[in-house]
C-alpha atoms as one frame of an Amber mdcrd trajectory, in Angstrom:
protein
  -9.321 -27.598 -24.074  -6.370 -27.701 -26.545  -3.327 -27.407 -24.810  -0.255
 -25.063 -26.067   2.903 -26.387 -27.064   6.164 -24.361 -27.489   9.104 -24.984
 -29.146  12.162 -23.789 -27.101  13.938 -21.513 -29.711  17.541 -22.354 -28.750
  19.686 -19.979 -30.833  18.010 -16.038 -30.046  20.589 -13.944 -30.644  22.841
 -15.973 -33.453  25.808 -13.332 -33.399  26.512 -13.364 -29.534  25.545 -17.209
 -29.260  27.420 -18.580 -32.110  30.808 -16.102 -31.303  30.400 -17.168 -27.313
  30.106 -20.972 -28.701  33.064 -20.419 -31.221  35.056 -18.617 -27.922  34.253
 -22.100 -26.295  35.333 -24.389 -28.971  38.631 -23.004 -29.440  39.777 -23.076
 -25.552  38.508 -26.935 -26.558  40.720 -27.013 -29.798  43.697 -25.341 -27.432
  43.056 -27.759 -24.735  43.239 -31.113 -27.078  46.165 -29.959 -28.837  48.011
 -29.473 -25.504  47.081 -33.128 -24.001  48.380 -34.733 -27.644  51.263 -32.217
 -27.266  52.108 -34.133 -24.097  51.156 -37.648 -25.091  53.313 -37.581 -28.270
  56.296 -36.214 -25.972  55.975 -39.353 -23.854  55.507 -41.823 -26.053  58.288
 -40.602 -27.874  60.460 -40.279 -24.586  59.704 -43.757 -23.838  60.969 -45.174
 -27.648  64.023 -42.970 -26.926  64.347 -44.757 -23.491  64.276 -48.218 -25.823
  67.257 -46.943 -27.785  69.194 -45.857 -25.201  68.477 -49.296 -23.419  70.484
 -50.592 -26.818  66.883 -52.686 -27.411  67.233 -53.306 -31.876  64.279 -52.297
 -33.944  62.460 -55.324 -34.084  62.221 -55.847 -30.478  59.021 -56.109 -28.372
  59.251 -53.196 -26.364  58.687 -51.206 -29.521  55.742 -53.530 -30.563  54.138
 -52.846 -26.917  54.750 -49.231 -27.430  53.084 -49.505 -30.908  50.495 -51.367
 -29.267  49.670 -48.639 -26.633  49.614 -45.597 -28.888  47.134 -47.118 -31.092
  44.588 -47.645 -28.392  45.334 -44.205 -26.743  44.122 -42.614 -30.007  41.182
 -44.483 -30.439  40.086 -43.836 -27.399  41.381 -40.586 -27.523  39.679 -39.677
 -30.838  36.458 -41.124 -28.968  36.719 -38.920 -25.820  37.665 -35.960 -28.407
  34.136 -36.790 -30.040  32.110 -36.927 -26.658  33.579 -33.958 -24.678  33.170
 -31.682 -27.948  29.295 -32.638 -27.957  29.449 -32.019 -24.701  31.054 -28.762
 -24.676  29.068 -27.997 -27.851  25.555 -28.366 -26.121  27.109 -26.315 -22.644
  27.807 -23.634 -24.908  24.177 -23.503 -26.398  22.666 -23.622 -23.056  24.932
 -21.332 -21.316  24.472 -18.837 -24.599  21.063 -19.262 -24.201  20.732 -18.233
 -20.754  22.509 -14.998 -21.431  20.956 -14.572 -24.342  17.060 -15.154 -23.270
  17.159 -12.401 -20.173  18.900  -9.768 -23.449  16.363 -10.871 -25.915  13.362
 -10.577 -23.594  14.668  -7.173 -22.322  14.834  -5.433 -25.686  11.730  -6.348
 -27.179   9.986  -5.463 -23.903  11.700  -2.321 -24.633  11.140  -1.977 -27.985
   7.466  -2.624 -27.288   7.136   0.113 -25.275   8.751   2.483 -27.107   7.164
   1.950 -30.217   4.066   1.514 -28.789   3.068  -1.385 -30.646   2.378  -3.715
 -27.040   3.104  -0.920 -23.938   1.171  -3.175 -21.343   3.138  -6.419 -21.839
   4.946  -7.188 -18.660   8.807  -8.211 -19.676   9.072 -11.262 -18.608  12.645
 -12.894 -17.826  12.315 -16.964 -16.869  13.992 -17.708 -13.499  16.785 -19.757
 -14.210  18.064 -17.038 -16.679  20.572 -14.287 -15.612  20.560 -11.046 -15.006
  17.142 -11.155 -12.768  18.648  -8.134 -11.238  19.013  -6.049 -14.236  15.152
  -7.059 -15.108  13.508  -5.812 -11.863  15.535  -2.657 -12.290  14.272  -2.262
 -15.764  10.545  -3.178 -14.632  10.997  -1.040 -11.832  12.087   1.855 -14.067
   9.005   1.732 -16.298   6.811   1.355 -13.616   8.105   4.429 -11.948   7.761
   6.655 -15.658   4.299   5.442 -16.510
């Protein structure tokens, strides 16, 4: 008995998934800029704080301060790298499940219409959206056979 293997097609509809996953990567981009927005502002408030305290340039406040921006942008810079995979691969699933119930529809539709497969039930996977929309549409066709 040879069993069937499918490869999940990810990307079904590339100009809705790739503009919904560019949509998503920009609020990212927006989001990052305003957290080093902030950061920058403190750290620099807190080397204005050492000048105001009268502290010269070679003292060690300045060297801690040094000290702690470096590591905040490394690990910055690392949490930038995880959260945009992250955000990356939400986007392709999220894309996908609006995407799959769309896809599905139209070709049942398009099947039908031309003629090419009229008896092949549309099929919409359960964890997809828009379950509603496919029984309505199944429900329709059944209804004008």
């Amino acid at each position: 008995m040879s069993k069937k293997y499918f490869r999940k097609q990810w990307v079904i509809i590339p100009s809705f998934q790739y503009h919904f996953m560019n949509r998503l990567f920009l609020m990212f981009v927006m989001v990052v800029c305003l957290f080093s927005a902030q950061a920058i502002n403190y750290f620099y408030e807190m080397k204005q704080m050492g000048l105001v305290a009268g502290f010269p340039d070679d003292h060690t406040y300045y060297a801690f301060i040094n000290s702690v921006i470096s590591k905040y942008v490394s690990s910055f810079a690392i949490t930038i790298v995880i959260t945009s995979l992250v955000f990356y691969a939400y986007g392709l699933y999220m894309s996908n499940r609006i995407a799959g119930p769309i896809f599905s529809l139209n070709r049942g539709l398009k099947n039908r219409l031309d003629g090419s497969n009229p008896n092949e039930p549309i099929r919409v996977r359960e964890d997809d959206y828009f379950q509603d929309l496919a029984a309505n549409i199944k429900l329709s066709l059944e209804k004008n056979k």
